[in-house]
C-alpha angles and dihedrals in degrees: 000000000000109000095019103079089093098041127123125232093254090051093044084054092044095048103041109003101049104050120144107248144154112246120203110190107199129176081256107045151326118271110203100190103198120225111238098250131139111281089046090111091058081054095052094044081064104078100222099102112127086345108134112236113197105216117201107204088048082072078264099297105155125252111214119171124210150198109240110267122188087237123064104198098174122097118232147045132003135208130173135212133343115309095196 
């Protein structure tokens, strides 16, 4: 990632780990809605965006990050803000 091959650990989480977000947890998956803030683009370079992720060790529910919509339109629970 371009502007990042010099970075230290605490920058890298700043930047792209701790990231205020809303978190919806549904018998299908975790929907991580991401916040609009500065480093979002390098987020959305990314290619993950609503782009199901199996994960095994979450008895394979999918991880699919978001951008915040108005609308919430999965059932569960939720969950606001960053707790860190």
């Amino acid at each position: 990632m371009r502007g990042y091959s010099d970075a230290q650990a605490r920058q890298i989480f700043r930047d792209l780990v701790d990231t205020p977000a809303d978190v919806t947890v549904s018998e299908r998956e975790v929907l991580v809605q991401l916040h609009r803030r500065a480093h979002l683009p390098i987020i959305l370079a990314s290619g993950l965006l609503d782009k199901p992720i199996r994960i095994p060790w979450w008895n394979s529910l999918r991880l699919r990050l978001s951008t915040l919509s108005k609308h919430k339109n999965v059932r569960g629970t939720f969950v606001r803000g960053n707790p860190g």
